[in-house]
RODO-2510 file (C-alpha; in nm, 4 decimals, decimal comma):
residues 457
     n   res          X          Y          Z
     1     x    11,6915     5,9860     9,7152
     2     x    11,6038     6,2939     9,4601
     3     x    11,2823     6,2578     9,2743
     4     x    11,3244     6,2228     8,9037
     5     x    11,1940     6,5483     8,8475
     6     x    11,4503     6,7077     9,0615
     7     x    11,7057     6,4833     8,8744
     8     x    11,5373     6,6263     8,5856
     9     x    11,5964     6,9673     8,7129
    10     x    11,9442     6,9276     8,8319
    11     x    12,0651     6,7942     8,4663
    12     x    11,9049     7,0716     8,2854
    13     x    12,0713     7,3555     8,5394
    14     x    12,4111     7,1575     8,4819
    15     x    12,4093     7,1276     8,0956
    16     x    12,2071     7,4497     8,0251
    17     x    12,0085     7,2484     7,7773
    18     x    11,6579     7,2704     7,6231
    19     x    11,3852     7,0847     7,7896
    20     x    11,0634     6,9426     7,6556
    21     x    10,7737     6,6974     7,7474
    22     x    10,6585     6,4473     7,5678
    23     x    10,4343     6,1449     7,5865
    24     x    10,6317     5,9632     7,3303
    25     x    10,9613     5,9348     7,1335
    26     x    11,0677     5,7336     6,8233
    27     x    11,4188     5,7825     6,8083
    28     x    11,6803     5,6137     6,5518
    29     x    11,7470     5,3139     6,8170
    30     x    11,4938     5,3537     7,0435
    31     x    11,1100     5,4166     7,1107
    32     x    11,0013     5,5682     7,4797
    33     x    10,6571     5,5924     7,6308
    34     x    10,5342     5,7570     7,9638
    35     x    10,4596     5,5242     8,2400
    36     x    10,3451     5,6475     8,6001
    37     x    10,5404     5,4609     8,8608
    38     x    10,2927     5,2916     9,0700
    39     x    10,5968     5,1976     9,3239
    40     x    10,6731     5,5730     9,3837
    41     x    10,4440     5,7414     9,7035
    42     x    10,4110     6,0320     9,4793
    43     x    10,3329     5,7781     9,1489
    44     x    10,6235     5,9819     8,9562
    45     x    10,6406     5,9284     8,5869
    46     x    10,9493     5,8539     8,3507
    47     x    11,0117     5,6996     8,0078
    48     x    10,9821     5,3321     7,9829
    49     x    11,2687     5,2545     7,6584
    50     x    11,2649     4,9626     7,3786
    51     x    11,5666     4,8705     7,2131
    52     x    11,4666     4,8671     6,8493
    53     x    11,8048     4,6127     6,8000
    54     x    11,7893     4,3978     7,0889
    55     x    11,4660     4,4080     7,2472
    56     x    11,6084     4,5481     7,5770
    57     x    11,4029     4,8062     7,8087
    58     x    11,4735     5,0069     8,0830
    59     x    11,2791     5,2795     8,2970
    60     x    11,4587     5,6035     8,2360
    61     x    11,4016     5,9836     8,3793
    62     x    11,4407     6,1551     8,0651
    63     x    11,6190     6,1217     7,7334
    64     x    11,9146     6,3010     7,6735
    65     x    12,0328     6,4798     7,3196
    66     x    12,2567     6,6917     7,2665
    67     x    12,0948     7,0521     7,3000
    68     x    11,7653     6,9305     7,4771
    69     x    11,6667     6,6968     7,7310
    70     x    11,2901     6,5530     7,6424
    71     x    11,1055     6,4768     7,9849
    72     x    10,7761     6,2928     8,0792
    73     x    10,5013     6,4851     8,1388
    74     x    10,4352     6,5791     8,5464
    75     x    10,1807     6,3771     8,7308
    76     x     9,9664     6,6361     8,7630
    77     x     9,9300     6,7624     8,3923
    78     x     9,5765     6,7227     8,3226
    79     x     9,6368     6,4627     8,0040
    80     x     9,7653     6,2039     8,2621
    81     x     9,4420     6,2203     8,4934
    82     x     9,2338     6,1678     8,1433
    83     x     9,3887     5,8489     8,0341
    84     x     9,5480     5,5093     8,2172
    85     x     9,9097     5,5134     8,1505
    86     x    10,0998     5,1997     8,1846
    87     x    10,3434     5,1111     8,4720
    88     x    10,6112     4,9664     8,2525
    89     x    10,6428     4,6791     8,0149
    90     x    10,5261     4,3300     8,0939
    91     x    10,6275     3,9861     7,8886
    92     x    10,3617     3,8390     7,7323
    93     x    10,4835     3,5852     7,5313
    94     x    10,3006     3,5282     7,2040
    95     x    10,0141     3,7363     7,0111
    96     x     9,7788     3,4462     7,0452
    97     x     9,8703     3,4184     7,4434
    98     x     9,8084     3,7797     7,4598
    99     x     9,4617     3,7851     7,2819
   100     x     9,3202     3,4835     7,5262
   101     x     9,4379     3,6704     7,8357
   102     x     9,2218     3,9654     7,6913
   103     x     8,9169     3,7505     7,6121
   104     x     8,9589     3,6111     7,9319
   105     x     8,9322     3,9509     8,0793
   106     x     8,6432     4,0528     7,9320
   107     x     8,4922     3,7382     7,9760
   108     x     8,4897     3,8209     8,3383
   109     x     8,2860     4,1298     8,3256
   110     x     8,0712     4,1032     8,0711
   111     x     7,8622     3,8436     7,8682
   112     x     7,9488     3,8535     7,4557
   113     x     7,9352     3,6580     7,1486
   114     x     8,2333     3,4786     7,0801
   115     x     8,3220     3,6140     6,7598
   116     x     8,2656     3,9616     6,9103
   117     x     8,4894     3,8817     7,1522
   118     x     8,7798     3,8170     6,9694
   119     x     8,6961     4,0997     6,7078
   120     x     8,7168     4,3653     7,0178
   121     x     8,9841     4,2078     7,1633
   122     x     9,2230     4,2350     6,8323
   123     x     9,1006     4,5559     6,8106
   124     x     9,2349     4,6868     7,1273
   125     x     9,6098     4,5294     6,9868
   126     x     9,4872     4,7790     6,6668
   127     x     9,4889     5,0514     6,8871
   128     x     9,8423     5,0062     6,9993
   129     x     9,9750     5,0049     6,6547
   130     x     9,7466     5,2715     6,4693
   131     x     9,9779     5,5320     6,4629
   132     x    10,1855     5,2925     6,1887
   133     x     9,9012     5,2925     5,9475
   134     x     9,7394     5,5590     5,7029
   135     x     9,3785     5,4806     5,7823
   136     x     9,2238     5,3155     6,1094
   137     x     8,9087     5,1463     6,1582
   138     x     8,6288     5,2686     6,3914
   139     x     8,4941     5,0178     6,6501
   140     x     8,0454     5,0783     6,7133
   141     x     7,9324     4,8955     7,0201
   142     x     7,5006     4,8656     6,9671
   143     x     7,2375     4,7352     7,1717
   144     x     6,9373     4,8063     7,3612
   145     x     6,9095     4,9366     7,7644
   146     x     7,1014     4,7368     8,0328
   147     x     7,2869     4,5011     7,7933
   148     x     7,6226     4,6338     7,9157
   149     x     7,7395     4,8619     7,6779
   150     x     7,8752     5,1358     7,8787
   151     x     8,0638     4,8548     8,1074
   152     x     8,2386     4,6797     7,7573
   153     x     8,3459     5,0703     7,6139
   154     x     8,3939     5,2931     7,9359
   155     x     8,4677     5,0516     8,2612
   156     x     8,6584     4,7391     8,0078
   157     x     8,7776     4,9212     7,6645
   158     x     8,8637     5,2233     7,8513
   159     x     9,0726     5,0269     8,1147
   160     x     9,2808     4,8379     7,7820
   161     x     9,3163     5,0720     7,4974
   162     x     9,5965     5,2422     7,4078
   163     x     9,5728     5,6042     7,6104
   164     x     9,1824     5,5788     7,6288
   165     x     8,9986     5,9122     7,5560
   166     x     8,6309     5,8202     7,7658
   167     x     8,3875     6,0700     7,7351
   168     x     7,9679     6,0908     7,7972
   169     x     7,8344     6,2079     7,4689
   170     x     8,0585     6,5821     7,3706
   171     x     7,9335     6,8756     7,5568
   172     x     8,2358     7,1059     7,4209
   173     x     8,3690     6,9777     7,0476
   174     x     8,6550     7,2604     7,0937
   175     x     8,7807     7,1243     7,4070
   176     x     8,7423     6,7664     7,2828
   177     x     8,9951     6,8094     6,9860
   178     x     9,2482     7,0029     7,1979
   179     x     9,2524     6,7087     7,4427
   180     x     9,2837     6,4588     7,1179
   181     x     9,5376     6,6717     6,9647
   182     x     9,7647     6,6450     7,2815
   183     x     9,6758     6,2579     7,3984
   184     x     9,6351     6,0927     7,0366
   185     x     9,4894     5,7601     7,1892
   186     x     9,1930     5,6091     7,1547
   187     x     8,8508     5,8356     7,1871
   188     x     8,5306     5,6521     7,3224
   189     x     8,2447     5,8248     7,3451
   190     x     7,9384     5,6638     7,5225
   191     x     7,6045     5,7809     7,4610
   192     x     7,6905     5,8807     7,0975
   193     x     7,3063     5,9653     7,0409
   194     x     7,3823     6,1417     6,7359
   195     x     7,1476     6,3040     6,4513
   196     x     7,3450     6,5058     6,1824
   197     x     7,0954     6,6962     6,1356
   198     x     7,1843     6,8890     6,4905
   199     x     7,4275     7,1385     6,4127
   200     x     7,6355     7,0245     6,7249
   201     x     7,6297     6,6845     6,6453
   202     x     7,6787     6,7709     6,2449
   203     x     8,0176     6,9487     6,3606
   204     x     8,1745     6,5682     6,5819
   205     x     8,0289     6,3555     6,2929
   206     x     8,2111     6,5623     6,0232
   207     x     8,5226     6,5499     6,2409
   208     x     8,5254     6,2169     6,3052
   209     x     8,4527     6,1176     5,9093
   210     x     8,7597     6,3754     5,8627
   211     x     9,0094     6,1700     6,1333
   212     x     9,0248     5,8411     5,9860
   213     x     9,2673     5,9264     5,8010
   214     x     9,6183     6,0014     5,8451
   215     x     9,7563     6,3818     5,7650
   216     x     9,4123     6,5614     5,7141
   217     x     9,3769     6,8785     5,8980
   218     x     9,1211     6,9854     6,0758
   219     x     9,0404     7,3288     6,1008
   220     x     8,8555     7,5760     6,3435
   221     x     8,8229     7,8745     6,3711
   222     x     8,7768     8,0932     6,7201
   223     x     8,7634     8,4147     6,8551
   224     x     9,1610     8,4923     6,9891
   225     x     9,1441     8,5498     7,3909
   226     x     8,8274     8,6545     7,5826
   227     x     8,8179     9,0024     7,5537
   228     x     8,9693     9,0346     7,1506
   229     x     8,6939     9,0488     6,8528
   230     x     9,0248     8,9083     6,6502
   231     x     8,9461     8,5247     6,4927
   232     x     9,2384     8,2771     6,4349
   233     x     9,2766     7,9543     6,2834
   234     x     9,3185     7,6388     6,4836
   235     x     9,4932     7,3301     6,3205
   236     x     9,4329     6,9623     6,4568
   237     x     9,5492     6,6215     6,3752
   238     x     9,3365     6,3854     6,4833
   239     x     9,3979     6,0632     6,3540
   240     x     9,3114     5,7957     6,5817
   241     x     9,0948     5,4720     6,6361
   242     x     8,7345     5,5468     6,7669
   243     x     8,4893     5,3593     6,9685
   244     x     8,1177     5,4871     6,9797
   245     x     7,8473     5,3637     7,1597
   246     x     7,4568     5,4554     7,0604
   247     x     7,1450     5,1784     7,1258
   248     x     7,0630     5,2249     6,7478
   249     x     7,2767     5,2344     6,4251
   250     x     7,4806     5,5558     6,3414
   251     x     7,2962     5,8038     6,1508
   252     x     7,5480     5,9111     5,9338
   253     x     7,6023     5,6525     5,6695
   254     x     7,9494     5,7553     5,5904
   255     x     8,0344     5,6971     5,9731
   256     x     7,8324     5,4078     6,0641
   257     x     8,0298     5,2515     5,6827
   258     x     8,3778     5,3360     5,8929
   259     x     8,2940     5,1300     6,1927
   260     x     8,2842     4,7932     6,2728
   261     x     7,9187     4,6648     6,4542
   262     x     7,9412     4,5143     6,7927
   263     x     7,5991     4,4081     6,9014
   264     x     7,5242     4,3055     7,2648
   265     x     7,2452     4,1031     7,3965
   266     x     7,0742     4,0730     7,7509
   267     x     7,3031     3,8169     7,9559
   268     x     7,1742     3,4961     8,0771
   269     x     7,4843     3,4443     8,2851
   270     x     7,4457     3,4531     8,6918
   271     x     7,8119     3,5069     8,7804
   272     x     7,8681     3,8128     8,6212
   273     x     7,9429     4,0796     8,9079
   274     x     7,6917     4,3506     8,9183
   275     x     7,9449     4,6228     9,0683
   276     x     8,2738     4,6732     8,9262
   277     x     8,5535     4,5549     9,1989
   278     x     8,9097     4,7387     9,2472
   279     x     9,0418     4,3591     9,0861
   280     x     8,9602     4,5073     8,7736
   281     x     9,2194     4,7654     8,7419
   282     x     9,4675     4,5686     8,9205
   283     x     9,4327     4,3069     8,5884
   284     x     9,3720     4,5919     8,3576
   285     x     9,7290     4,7455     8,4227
   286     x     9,8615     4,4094     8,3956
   287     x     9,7185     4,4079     8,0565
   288     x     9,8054     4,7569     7,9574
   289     x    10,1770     4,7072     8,0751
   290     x    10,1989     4,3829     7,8458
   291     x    10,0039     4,5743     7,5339
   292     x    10,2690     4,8151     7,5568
   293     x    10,5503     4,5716     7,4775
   294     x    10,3170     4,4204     7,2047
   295     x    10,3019     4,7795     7,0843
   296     x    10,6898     4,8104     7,0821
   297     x    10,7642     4,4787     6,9215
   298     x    10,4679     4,5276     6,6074
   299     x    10,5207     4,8924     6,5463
   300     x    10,6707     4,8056     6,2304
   301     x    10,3570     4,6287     6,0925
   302     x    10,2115     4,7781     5,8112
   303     x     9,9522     4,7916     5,5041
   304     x    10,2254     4,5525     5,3441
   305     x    10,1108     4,3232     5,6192
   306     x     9,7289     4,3682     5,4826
   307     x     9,5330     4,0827     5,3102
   308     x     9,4496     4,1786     4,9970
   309     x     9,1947     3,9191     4,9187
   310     x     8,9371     4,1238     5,1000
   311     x     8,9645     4,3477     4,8023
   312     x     8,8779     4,0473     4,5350
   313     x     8,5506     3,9903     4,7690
   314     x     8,1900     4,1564     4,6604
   315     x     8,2435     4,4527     4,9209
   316     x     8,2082     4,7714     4,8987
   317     x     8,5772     4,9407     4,9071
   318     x     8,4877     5,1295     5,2253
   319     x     8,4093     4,7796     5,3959
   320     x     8,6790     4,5971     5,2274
   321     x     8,9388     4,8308     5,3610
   322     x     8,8116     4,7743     5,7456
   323     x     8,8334     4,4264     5,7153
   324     x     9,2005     4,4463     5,5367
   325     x     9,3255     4,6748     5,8496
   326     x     9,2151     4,4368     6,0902
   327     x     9,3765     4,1662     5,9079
   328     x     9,7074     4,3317     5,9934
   329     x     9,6390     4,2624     6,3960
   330     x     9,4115     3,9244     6,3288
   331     x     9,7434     3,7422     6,0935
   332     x     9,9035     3,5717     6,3662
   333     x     9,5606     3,3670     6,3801
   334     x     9,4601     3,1611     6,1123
   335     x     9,1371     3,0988     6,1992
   336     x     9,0573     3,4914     6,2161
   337     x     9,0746     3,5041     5,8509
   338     x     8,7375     3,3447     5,7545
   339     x     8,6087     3,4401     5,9879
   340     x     8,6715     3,8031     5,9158
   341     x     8,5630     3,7120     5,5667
   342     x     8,2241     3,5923     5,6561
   343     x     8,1649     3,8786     5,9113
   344     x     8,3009     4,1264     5,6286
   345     x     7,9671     3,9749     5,4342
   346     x     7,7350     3,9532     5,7121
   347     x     7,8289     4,3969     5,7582
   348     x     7,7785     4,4428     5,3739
   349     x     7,4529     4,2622     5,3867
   350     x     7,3314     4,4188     5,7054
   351     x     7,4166     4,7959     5,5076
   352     x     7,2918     4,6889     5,2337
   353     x     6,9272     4,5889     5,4268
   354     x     6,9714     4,9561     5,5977
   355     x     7,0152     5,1152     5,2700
   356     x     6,7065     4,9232     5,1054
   357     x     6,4750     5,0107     5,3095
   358     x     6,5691     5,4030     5,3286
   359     x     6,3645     5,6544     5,1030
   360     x     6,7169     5,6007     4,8463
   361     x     6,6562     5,2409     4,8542
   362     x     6,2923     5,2858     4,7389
   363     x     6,4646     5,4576     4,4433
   364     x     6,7114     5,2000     4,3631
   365     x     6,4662     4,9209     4,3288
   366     x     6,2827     5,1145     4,1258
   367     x     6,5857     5,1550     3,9238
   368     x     6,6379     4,7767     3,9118
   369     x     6,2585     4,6449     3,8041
   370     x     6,3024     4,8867     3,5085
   371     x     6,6471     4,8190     3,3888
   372     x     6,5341     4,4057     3,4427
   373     x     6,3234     4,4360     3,1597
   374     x     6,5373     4,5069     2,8832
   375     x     6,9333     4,5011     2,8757
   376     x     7,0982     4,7968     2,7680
   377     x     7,4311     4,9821     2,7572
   378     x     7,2918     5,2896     2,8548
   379     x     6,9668     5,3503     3,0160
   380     x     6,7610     5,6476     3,0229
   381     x     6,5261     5,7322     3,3248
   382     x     6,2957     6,0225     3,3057
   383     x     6,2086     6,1534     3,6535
   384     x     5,8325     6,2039     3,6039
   385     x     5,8108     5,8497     3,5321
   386     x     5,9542     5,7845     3,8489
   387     x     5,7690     6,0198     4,0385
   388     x     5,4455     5,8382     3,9190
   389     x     5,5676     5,4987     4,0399
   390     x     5,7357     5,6282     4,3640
   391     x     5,4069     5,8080     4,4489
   392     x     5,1485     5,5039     4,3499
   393     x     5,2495     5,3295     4,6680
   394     x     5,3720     5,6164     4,9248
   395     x     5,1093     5,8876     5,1432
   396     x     5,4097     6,1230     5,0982
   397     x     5,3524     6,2728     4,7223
   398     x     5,7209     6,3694     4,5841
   399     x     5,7476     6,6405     4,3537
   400     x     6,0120     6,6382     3,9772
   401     x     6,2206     6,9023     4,1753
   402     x     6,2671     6,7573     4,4969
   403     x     6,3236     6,3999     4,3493
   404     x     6,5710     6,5311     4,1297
   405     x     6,7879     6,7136     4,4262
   406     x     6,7561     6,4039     4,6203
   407     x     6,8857     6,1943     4,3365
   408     x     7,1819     6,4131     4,2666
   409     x     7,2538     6,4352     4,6521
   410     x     7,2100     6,0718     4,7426
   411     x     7,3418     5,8467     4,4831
   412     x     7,5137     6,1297     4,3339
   413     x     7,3627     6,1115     3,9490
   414     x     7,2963     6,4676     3,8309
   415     x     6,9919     6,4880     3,6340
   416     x     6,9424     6,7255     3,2754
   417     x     6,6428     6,8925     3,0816
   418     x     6,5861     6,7973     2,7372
   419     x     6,3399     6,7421     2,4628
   420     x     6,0610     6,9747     2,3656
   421     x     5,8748     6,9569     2,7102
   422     x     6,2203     7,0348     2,8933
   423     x     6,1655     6,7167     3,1082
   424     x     6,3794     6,6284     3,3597
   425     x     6,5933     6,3005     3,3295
   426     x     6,9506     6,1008     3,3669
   427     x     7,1474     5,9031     3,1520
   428     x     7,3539     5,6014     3,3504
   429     x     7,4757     5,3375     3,2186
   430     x     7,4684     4,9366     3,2509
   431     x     7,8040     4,9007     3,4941
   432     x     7,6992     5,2126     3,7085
   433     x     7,3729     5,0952     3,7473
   434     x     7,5284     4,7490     3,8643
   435     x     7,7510     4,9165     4,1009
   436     x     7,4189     5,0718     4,2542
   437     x     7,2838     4,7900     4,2644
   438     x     7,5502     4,5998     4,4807
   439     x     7,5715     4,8929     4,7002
   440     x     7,1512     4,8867     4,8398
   441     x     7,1956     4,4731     4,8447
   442     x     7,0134     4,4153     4,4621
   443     x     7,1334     4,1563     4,2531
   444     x     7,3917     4,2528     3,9292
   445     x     7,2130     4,2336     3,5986
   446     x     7,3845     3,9960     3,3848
   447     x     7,4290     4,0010     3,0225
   448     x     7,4299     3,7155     2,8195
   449     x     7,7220     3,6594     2,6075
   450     x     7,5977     3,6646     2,2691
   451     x     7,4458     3,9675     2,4084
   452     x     7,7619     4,1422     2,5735
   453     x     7,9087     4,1114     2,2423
   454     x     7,6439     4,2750     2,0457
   455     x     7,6122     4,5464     2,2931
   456     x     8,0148     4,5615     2,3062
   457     x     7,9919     4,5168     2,7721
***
């Protein structure tokens, strides 16, 4: 019996038609995804289709138009040995169903909170569906040595997710985003041990702030062939869900406010297996071949499916957008929802803590015990004044100048010279001040209402 690629072959030599690879189509009735035939001696792949009326699917060799014929990638193309593809598609019954078999699963392998459990496990459904969203949140797995981090993102996550991108820390950030470009799955990175302050490291963080979003280019630019002095412009899309792993918290505050925390603790349980067994990727592609008709059946969730009540909550809108996205996945269980709310609170306090105790966070309470003592509209803070309080408790003496950089830089308030002595200083006023305040985890400053009338707030 021909191969599929020699059906392939023989079609395009008949028809005289265009051909092209893909690893997925959306067409008007249809949607197709490569699988790798795990029946086949040579583990061929084809297209596995979904009905988009009906619900019907069948395992095809290519898809047929009528001036091209769009083919699976080969077996050997290097994107199919960096990801686990799916066999074909597997009933799974009901969204709840699915998310216990997954829990299950991990429950196996590795020893986790229950409420982590669940959140990871509705996060690998996320993956599945990203691509029908604008934004996408990042998953951060944390915890000190030997509390089985790299088994939960590389051996476990990387065994579920949708086209899982593993990788040990970046040694080439080029070669990375080529391989994201082409795959668009799900990028894991273990060992993210991260400082932006490395220009290496400064290059994947600001990529990774840039590709949580959908339709923002990338660009790079590199020298064009070996031997040519000649530069060229490089433009990715790299949209995608992310899962780091680091012992510590993410450096970067704009990342680490993109990700959701998963913190892992020494295991007290004895039946845990201390060597992964081949029964794991048996179940896994059992798992990946049911995701895959979850993915077909909910690709036409979206925002509209959000809960918007996340937005009504004191959050920051960086952390009530996270929580909103995962609401799409999490809606099928009611139970999800508070507890989504309360571990939406439990992230903004634990930034909030972060952000107090930083150098900014030194500044912002300063900030607060002034404005505390008398209610204003508009306050005015002179930075000498601050200088002299910052420096009464600190070995590190801080100078006007560099406090007013770090001022403009960090909590973005540019400062002015005025009066006779040319002294440095900012105007802010009551609400912005309260919006800093919420942000480092300080309480509002209320105004009472005789008050808020006299000072028209």
């Amino acid at each position: 019996m021909p191969s599929i690629s020699e059906l392939a072959a023989e079609t395009k030599a008949k028809r005289g038609k265009r051909l092209e690879y893909a690893l997925f189509w959306d067409a008007p009735d249809y949607y197709a995804e490569l699988v790798r035939l795990t029946d086949k001696d040579d583990f061929e792949t084809a297209f596995v289709t979904y009905d988009k009326k009906d619900g019907t699917t069948a395992l095809v060799p290519s898809l047929e138009f009528p001036n091209r014929i769009i083919m699976p990638l080969p077996p050997e193309h290097g994107y199919l040995v960096i990801y686990k593809q799916c066999s074909d598609v597997e009933e799974y019954g009901d969204t709840l169903t699915l998310v216990k078999e997954l829990c299950d699963f991990l429950s196996v392998w590795i020893d986790m909170e229950e409420r982590y459990l669940k959140i990871v496990a509705f996060y690998v459904l996320l993956t599945y569906i990203y691509d029908s969203f604008l934004e996408v949140p990042y998953l951060h797995i944390t915890g000190d040595l030997s509390k089985g981090k790299s088994r939960l993102a590389v051996d476990l996550l990387g065994s579920l997710c949708f086209r899982p991108i593993v990788t040990i820390g970046v040694s080439s950030i080029a070669s990375l985003m080529r391989v994201m470009q082409g795959i668009k799955g799900t990028l894991i990175i273990d060992e993210f041990e991260m400082r932006a302050s490395d220009q290496k490291a400064g290059e994947i963080i600001q990529m990774l702030n840039a590709s949580y979003k959908k339709d923002i280019a990338i660009f790079r630019c590199d020298v064009e062939g070996s031997k040519s002095k000649k530069m060229k412009v490089e433009t990715f899309d790299l949209f995608g869900p992310k899962i780091l792993v680091s012992r510590g918290p993410l450096k970067d505050d704009a990342l680490n406010s993109r990700a959701l925390p998963i913190l892992l603790n020494r295991t007290s349980r004895d039946d845990i297996s201390l060597l992964i067994k081949p029964a794991l990727a048996r179940d896994a592609l059992a798992l990946r071949n049911k995701l895959l008709l979850w993915r077909f059946r909910n690709r036409s969730r979206t925002v509209e499916d959000a809960d918007q009540s996340f937005g009504q909550m004191e959050l920051t809108k960086r952390v009530a957008q996270l929580f909103a996205l995962m609401s799409i996945v999490t809606k099928d269980d009611p139970d999800m929802f508070l507890f989504l709310k309360s571990y939406a609170e439990e992230m903004q306090r634990e930034n909030a803590r972060t952000r107090s105790d930083s150098m900014a966070g030194n500044v912002v309470a300063l900030l607060h015990g002034e404005a505390s003592k008398t209610i204003r509209k508009e306050y005015i803070f002179m930075i000498p004044d601050l200088v002299a309080s910052l420096n009464e408790d600190s070995e590190r003496k801080l100078t006007t100048t560099y406090l007013s950089r770090f001022v403009h830089k960090e909590l973005q308030i540019k400062t002015v010279r005025r009066g006779h002595e040319n002294t440095r200083q900012f105007d802010i006023s009551l609400d912005a001040l309260n919006e800093l305040f919420a942000r480092y985890g300080f309480e509002k400053i209320t105004v009472p209402e005789g008050l808020a009338e006299f000072l028209n707030v």
